[in-house]
KOLGU-4560 file (N, C-alpha, C; in nm, 3 decimals, padded with zeros to 5 digits):
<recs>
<n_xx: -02.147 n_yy: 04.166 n_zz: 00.289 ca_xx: -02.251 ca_yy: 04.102 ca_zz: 00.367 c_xx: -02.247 c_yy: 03.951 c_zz: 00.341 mol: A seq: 1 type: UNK>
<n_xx: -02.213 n_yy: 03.878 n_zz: 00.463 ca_xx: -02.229 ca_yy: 03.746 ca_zz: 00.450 c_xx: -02.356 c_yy: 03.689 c_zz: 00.408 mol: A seq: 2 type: UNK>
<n_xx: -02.428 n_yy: 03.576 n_zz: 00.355 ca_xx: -02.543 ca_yy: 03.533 ca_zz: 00.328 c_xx: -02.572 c_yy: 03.423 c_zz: 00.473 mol: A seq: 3 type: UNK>
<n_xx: -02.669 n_yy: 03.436 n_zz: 00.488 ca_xx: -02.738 ca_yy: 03.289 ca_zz: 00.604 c_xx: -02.770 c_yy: 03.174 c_zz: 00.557 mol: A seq: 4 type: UNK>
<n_xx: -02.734 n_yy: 03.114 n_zz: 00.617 ca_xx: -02.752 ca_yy: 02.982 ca_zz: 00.520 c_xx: -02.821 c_yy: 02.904 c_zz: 00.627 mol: A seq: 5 type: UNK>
<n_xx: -02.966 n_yy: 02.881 n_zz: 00.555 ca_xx: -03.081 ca_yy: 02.790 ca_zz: 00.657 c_xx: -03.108 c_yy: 02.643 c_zz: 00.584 mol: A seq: 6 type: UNK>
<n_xx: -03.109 n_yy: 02.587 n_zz: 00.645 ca_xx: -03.171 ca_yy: 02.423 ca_zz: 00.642 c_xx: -03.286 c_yy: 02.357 c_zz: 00.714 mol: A seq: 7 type: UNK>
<n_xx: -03.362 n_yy: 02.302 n_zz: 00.627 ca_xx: -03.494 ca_yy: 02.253 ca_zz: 00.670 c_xx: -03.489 c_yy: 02.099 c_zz: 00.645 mol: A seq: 8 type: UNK>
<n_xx: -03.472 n_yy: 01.999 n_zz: 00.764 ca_xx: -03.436 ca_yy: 01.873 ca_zz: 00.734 c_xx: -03.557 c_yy: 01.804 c_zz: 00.827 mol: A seq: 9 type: UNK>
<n_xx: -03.552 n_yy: 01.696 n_zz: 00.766 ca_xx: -03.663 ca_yy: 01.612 ca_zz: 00.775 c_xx: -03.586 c_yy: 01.534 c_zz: 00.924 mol: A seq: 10 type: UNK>
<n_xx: -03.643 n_yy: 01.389 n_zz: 00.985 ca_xx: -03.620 ca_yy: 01.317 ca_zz: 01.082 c_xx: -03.478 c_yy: 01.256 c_zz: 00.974 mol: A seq: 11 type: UNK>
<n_xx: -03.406 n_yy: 01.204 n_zz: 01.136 ca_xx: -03.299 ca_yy: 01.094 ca_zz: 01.109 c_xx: -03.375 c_yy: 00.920 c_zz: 01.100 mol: A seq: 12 type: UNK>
<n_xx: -03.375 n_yy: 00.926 n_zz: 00.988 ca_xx: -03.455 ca_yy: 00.757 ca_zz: 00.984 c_xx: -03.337 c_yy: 00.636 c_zz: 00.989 mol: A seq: 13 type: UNK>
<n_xx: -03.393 n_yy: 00.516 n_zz: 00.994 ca_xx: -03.252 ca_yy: 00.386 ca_zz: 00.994 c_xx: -03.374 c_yy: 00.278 c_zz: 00.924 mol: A seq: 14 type: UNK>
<n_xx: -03.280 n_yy: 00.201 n_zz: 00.858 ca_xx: -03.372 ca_yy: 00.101 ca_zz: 00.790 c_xx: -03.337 c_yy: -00.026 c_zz: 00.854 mol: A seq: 15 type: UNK>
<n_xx: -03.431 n_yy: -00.160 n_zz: 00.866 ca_xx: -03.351 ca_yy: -00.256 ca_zz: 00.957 c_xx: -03.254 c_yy: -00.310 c_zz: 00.897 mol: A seq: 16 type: UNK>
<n_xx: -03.229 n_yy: -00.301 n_zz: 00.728 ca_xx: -03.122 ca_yy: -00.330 ca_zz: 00.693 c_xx: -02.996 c_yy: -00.248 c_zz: 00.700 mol: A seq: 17 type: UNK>
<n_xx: -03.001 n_yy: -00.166 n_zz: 00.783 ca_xx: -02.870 ca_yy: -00.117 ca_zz: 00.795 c_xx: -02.838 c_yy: 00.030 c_zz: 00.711 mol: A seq: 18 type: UNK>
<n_xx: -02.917 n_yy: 00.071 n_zz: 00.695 ca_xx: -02.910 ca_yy: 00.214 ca_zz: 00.610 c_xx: -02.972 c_yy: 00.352 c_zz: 00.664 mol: A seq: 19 type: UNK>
<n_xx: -02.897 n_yy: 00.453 n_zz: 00.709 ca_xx: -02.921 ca_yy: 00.546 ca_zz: 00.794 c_xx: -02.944 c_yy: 00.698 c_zz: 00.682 mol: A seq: 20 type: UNK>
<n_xx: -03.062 n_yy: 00.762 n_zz: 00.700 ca_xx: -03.006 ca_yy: 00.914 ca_zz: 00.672 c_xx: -03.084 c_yy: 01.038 c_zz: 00.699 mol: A seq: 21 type: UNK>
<n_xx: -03.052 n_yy: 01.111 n_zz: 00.673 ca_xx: -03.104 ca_yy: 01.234 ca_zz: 00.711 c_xx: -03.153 c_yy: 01.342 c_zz: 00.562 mol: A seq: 22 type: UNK>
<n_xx: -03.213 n_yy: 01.387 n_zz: 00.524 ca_xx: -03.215 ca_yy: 01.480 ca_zz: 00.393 c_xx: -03.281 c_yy: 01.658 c_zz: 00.427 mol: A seq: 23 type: UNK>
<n_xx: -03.239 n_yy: 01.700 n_zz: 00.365 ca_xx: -03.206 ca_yy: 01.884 ca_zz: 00.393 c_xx: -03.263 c_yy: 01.914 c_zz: 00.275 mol: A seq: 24 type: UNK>
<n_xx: -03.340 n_yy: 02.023 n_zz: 00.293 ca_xx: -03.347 ca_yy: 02.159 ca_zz: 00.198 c_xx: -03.279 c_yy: 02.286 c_zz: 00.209 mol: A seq: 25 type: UNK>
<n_xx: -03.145 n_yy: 02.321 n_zz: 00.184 ca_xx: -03.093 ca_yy: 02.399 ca_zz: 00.205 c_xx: -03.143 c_yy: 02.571 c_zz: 00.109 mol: A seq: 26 type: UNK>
<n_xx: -03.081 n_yy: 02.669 n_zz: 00.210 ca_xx: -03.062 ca_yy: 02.834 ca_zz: 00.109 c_xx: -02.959 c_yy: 02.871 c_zz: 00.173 mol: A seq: 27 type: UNK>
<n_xx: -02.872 n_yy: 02.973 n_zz: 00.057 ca_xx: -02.814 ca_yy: 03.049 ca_zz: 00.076 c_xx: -02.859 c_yy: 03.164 c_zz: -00.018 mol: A seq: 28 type: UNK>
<n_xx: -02.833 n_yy: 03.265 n_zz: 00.040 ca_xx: -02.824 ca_yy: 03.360 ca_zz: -00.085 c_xx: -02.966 c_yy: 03.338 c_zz: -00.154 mol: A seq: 29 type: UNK>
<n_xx: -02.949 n_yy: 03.305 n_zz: -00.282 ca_xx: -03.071 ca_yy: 03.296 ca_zz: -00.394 c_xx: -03.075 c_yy: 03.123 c_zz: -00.418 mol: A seq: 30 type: UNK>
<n_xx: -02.937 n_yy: 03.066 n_zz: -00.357 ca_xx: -02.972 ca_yy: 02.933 ca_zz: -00.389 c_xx: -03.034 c_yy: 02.822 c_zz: -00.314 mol: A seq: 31 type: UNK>
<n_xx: -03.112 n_yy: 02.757 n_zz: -00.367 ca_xx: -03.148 ca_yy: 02.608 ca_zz: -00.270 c_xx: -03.135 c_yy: 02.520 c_zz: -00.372 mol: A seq: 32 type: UNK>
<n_xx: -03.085 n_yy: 02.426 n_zz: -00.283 ca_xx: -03.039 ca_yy: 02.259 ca_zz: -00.309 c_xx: -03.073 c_yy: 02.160 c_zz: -00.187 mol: A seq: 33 type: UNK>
<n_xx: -03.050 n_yy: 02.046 n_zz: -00.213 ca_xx: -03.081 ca_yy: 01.943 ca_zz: -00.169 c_xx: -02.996 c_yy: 01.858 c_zz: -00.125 mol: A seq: 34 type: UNK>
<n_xx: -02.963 n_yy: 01.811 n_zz: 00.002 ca_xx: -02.837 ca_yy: 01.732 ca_zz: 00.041 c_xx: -02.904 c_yy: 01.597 c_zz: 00.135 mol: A seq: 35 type: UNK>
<n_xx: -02.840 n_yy: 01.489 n_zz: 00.118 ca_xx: -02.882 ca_yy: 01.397 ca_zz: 00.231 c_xx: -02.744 c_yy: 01.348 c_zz: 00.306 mol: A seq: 36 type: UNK>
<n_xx: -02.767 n_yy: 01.332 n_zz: 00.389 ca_xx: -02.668 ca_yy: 01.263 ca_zz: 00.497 c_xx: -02.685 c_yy: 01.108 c_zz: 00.523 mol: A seq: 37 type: UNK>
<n_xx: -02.619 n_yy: 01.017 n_zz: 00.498 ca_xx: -02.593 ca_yy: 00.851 ca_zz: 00.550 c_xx: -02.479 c_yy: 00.855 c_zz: 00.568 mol: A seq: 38 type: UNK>
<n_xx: -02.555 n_yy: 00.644 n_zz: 00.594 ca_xx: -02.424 ca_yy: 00.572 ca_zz: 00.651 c_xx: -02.510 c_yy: 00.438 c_zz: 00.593 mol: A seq: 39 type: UNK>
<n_xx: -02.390 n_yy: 00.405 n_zz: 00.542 ca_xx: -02.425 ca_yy: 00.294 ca_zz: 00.488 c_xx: -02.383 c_yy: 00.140 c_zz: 00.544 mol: A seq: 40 type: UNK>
<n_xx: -02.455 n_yy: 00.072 n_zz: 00.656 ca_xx: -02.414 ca_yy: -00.070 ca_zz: 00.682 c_xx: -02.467 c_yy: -00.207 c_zz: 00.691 mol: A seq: 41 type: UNK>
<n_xx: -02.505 n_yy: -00.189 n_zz: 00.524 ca_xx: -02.551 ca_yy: -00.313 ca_zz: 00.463 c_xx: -02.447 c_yy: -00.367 c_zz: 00.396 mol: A seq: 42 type: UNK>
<n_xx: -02.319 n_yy: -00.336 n_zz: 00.382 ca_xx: -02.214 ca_yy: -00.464 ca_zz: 00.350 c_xx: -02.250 c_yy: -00.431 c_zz: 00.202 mol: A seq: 43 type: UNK>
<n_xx: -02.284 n_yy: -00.382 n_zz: 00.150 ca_xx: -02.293 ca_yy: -00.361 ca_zz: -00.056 c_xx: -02.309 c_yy: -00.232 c_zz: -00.058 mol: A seq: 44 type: UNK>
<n_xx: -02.307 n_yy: -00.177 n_zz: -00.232 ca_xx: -02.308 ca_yy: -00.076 ca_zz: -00.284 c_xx: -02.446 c_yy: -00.078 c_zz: -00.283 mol: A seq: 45 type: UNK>
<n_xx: -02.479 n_yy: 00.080 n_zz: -00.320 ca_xx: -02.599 ca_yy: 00.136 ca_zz: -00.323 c_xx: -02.620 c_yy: 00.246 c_zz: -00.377 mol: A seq: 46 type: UNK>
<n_xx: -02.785 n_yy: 00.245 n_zz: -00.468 ca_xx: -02.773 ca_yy: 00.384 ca_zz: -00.541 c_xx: -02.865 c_yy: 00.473 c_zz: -00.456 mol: A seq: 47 type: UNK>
<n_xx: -02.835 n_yy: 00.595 n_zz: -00.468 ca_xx: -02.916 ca_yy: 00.709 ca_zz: -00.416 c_xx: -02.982 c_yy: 00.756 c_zz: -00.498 mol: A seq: 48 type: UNK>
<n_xx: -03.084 n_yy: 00.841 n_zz: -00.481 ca_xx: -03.169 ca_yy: 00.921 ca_zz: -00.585 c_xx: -03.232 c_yy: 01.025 c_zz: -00.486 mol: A seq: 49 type: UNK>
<n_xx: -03.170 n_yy: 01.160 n_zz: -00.581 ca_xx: -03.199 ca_yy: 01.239 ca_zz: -00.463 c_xx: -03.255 c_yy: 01.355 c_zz: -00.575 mol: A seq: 50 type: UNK>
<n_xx: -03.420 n_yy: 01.392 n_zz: -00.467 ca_xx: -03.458 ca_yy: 01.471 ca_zz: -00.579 c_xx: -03.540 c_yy: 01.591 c_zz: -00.543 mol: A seq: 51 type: UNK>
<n_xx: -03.522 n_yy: 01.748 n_zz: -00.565 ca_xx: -03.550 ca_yy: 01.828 ca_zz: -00.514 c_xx: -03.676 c_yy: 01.891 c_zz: -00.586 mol: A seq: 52 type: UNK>
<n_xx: -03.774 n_yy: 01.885 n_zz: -00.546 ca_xx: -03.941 ca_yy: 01.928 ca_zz: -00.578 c_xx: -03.938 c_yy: 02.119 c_zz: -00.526 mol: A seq: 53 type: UNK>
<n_xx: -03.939 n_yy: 02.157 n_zz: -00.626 ca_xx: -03.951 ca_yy: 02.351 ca_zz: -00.637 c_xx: -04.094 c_yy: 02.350 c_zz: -00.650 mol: A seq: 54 type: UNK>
<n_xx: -04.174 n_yy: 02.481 n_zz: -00.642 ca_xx: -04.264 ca_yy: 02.506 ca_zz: -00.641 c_xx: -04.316 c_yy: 02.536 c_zz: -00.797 mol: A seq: 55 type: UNK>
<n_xx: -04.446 n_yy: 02.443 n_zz: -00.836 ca_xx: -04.475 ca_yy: 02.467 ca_zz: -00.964 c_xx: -04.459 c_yy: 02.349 c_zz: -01.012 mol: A seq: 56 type: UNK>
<n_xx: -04.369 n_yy: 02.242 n_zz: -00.959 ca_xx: -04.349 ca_yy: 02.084 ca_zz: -01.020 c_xx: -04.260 c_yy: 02.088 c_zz: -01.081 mol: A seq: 57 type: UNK>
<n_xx: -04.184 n_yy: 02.199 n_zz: -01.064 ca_xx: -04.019 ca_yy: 02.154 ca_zz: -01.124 c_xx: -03.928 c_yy: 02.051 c_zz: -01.031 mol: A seq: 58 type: UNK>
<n_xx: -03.858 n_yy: 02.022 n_zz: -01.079 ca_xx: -03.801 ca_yy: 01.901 ca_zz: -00.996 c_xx: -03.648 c_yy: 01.880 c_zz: -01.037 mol: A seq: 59 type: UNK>
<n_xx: -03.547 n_yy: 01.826 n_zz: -00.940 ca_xx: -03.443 ca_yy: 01.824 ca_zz: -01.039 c_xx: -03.375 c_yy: 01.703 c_zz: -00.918 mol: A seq: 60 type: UNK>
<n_xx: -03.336 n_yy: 01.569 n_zz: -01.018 ca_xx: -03.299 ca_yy: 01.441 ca_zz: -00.927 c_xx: -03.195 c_yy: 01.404 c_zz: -00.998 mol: A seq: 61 type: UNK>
<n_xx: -03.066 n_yy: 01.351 n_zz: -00.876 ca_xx: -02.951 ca_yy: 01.314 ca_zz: -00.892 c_xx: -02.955 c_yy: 01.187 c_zz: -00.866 mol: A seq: 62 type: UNK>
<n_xx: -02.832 n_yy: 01.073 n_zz: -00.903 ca_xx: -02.820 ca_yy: 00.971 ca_zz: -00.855 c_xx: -02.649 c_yy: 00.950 c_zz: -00.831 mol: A seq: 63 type: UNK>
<n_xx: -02.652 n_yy: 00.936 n_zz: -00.687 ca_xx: -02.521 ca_yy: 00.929 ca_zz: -00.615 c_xx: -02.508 c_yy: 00.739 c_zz: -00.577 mol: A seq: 64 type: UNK>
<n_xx: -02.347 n_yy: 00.732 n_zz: -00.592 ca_xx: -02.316 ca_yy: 00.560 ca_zz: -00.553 c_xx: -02.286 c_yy: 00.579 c_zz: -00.418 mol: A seq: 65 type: UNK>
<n_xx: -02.326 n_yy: 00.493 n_zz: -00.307 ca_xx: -02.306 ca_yy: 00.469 ca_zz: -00.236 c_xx: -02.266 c_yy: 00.396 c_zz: -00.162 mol: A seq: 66 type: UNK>
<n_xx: -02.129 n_yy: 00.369 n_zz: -00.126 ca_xx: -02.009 ca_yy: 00.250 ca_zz: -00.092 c_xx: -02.057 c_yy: 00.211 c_zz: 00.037 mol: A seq: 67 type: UNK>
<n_xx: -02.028 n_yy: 00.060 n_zz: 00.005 ca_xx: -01.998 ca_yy: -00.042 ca_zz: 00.063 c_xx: -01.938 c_yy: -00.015 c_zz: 00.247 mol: A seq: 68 type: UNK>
<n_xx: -01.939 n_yy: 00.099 n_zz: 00.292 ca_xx: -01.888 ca_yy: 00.135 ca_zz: 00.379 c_xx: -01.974 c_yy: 00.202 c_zz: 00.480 mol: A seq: 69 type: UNK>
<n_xx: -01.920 n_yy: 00.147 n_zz: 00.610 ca_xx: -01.997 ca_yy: 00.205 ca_zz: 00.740 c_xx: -01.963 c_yy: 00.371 c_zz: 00.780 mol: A seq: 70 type: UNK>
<n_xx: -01.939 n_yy: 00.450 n_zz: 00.659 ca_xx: -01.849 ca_yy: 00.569 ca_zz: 00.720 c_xx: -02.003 c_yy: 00.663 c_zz: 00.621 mol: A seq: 71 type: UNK>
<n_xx: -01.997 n_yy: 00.759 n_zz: 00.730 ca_xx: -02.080 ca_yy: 00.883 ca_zz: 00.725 c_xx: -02.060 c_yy: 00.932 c_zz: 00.537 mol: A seq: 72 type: UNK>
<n_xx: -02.122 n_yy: 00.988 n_zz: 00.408 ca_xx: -02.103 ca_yy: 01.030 ca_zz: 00.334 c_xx: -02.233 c_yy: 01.122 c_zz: 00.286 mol: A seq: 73 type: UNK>
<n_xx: -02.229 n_yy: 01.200 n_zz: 00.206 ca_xx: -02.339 ca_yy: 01.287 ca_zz: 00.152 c_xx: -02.369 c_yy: 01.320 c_zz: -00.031 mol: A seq: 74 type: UNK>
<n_xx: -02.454 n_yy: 01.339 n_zz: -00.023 ca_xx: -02.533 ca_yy: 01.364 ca_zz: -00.205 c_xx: -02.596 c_yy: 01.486 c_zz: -00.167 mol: A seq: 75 type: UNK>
<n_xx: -02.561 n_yy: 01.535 n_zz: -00.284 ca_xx: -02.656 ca_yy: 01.684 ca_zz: -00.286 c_xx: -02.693 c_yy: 01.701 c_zz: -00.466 mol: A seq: 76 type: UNK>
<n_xx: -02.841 n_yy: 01.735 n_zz: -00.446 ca_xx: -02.821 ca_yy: 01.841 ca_zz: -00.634 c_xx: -02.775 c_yy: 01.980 c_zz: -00.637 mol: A seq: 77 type: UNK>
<n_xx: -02.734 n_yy: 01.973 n_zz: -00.773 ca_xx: -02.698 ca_yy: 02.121 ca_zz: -00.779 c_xx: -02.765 c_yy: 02.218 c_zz: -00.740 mol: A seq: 78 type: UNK>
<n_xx: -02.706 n_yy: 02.350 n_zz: -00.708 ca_xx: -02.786 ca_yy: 02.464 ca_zz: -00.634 c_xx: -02.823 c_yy: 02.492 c_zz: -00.774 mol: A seq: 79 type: UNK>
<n_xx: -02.983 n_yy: 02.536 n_zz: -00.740 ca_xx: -03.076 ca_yy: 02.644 ca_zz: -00.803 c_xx: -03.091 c_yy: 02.765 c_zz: -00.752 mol: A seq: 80 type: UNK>
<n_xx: -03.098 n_yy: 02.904 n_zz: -00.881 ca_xx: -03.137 ca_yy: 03.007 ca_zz: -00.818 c_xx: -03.327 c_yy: 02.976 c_zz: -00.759 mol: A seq: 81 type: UNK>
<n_xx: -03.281 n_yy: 02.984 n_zz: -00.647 ca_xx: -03.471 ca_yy: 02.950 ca_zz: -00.554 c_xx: -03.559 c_yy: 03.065 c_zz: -00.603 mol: A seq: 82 type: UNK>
<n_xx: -03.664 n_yy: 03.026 n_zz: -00.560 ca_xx: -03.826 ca_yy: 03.085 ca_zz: -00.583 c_xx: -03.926 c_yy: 03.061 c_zz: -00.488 mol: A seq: 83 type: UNK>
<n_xx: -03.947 n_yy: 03.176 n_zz: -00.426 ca_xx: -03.994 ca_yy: 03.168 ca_zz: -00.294 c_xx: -03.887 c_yy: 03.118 c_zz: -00.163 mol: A seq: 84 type: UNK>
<n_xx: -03.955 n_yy: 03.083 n_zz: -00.089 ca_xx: -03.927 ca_yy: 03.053 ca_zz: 00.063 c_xx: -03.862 c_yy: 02.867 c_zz: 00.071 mol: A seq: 85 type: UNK>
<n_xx: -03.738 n_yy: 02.861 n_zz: 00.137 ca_xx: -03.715 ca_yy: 02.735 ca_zz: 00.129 c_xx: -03.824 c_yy: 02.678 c_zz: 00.229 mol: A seq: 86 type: UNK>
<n_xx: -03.924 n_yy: 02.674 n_zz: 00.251 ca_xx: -04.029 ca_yy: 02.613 ca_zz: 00.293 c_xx: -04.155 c_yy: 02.543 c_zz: 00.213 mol: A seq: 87 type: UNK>
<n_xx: -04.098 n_yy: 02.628 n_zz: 00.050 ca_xx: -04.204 ca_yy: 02.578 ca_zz: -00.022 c_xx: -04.106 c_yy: 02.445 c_zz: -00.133 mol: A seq: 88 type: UNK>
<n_xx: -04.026 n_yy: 02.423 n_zz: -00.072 ca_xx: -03.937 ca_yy: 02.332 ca_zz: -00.148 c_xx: -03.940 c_yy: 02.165 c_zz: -00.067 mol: A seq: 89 type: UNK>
<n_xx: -03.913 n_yy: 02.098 n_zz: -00.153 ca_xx: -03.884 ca_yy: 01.959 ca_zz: -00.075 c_xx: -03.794 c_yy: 01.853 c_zz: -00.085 mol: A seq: 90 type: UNK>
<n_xx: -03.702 n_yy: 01.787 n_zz: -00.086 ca_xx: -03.592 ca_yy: 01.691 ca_zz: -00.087 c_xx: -03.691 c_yy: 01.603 c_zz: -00.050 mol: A seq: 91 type: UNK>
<n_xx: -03.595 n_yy: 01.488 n_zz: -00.113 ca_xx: -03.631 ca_yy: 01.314 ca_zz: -00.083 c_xx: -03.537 c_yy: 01.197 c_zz: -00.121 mol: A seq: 92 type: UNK>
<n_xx: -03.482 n_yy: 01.146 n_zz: -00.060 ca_xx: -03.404 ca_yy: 01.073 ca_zz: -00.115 c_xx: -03.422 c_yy: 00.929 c_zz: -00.086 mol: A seq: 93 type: UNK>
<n_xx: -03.337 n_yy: 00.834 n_zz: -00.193 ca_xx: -03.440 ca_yy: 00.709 ca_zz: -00.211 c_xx: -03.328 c_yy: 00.615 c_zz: -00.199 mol: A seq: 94 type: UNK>
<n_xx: -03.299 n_yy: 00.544 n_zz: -00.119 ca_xx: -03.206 ca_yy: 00.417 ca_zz: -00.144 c_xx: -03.264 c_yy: 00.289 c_zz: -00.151 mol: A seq: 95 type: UNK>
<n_xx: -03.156 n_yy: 00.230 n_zz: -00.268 ca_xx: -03.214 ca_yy: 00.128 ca_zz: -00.340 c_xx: -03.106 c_yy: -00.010 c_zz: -00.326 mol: A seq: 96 type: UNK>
<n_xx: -03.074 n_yy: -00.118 n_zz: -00.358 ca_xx: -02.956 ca_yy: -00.193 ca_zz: -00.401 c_xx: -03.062 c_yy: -00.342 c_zz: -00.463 mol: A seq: 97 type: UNK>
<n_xx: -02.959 n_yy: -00.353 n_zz: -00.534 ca_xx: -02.977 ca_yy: -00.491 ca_zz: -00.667 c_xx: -03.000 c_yy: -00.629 c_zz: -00.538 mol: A seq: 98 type: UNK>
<n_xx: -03.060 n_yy: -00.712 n_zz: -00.575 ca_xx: -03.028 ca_yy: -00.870 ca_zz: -00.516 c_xx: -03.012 c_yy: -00.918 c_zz: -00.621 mol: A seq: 99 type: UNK>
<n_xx: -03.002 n_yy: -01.043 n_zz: -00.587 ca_xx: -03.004 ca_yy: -01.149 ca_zz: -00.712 c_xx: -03.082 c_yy: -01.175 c_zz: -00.816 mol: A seq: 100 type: UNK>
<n_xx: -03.200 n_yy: -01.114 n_zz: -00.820 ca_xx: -03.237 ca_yy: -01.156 ca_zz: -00.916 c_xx: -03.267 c_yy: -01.025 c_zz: -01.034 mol: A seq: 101 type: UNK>
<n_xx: -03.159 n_yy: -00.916 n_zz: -00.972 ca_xx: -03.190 ca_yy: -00.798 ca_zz: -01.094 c_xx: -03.279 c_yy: -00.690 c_zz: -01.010 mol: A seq: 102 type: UNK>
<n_xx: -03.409 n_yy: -00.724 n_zz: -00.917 ca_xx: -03.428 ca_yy: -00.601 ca_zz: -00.901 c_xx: -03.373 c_yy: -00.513 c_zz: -00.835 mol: A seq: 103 type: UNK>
<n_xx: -03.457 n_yy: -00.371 n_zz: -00.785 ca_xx: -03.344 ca_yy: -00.276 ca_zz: -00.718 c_xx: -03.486 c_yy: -00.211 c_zz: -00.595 mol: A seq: 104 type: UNK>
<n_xx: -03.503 n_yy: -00.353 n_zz: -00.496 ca_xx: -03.585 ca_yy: -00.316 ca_zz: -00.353 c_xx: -03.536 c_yy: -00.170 c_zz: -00.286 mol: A seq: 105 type: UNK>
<n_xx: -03.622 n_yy: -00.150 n_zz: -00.283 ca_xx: -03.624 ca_yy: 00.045 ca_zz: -00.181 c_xx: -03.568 c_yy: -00.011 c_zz: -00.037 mol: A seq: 106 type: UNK>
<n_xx: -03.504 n_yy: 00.031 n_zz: -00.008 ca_xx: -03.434 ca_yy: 00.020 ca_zz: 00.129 c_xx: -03.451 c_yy: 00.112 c_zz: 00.233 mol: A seq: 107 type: UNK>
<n_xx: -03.493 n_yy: 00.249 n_zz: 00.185 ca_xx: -03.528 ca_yy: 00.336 ca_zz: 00.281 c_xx: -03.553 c_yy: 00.490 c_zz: 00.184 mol: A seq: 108 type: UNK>
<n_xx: -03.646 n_yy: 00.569 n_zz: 00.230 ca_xx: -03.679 ca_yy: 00.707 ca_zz: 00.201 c_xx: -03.702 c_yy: 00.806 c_zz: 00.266 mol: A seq: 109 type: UNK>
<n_xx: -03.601 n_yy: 00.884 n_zz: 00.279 ca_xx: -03.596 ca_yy: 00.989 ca_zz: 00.351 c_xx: -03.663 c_yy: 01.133 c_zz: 00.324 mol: A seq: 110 type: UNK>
<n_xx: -03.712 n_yy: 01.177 n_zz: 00.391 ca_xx: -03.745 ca_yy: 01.308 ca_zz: 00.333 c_xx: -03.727 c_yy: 01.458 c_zz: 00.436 mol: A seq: 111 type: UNK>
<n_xx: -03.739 n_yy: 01.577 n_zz: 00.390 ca_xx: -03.684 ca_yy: 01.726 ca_zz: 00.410 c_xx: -03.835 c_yy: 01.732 c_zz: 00.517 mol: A seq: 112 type: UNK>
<n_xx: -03.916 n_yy: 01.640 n_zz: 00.513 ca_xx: -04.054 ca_yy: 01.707 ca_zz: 00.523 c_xx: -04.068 c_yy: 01.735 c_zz: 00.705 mol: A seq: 113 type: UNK>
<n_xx: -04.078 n_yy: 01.784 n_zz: 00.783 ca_xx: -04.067 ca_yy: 01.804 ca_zz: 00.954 c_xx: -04.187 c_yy: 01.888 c_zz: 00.943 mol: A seq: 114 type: UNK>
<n_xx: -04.230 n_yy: 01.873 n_zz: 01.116 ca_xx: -04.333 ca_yy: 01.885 ca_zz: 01.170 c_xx: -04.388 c_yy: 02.033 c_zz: 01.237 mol: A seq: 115 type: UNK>
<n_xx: -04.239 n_yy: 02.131 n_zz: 01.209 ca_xx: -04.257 ca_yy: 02.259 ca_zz: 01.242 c_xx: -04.215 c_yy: 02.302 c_zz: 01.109 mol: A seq: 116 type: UNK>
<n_xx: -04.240 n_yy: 02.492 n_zz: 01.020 ca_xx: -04.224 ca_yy: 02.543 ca_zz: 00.960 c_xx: -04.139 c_yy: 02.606 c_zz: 00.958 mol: A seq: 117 type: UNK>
<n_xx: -04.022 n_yy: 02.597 n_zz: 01.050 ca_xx: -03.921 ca_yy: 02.711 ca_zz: 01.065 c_xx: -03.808 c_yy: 02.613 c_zz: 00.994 mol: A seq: 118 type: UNK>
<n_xx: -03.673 n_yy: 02.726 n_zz: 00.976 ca_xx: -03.527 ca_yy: 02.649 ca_zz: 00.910 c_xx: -03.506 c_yy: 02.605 c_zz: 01.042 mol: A seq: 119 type: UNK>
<n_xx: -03.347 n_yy: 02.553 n_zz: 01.029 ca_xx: -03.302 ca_yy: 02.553 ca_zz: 01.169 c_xx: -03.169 c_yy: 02.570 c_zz: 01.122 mol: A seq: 120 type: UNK>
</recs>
């Protein structure tokens, strides 16, 4: 028996600086994880932080580099065996990059969160 594999993704957002993405709550099977989709075309590197909220306040956040490049790439955390319904789960992911003077300005935040309850 094959498993179904459903995804619950939030809107495609764009930042005016040039930073595009999409973020998922995925299942298969027993597992859910967390994946986001960009594109990066702000001309610099960039960090991701991508972090998957389970039910109960467990949480589990990655940080992916994100090149300098206008080409489509993705971050995901590791699969967890899930608990409950991937509906009670949430992704978010956070892009950030350095300026000059050291800090690391939010550039855009995406999230799993949509306006109907179903996967797709």
């Amino acid at each position: 028996m094959v498993s179904k594999r459903v995804a619950r993704c939030g809107p495609e957002l764009a930042s005016p600086g040039g930073v595009e993405a999409q973020t998922c709550v995925l299942n298969e099977g027993v597992d859910v994880w967390a994946r986001t989709y960009y594109r990066n075309a702000t001309g610099r590197e960039l960090d991701a932080f991508l972090t998957l909220m389970a039910p109960g306040g467990r949480t589990v956040q990655v940080r992916c580099a994100v090149p300098a490049q206008d080409e489509p790439g993705t971050c995901e955390t590791p699969r967890e065996r899930g608990a409950g319904t991937v509906a009670a789960y949430t992704g978010v992911a956070e892009f950030a990059g350095a300026d000059e003077a050291g800090s690391t300005p939010l550039l855009l935040r995406a999230g799993s969160n949509t306006a109907d309850r179903e996967g797709s």
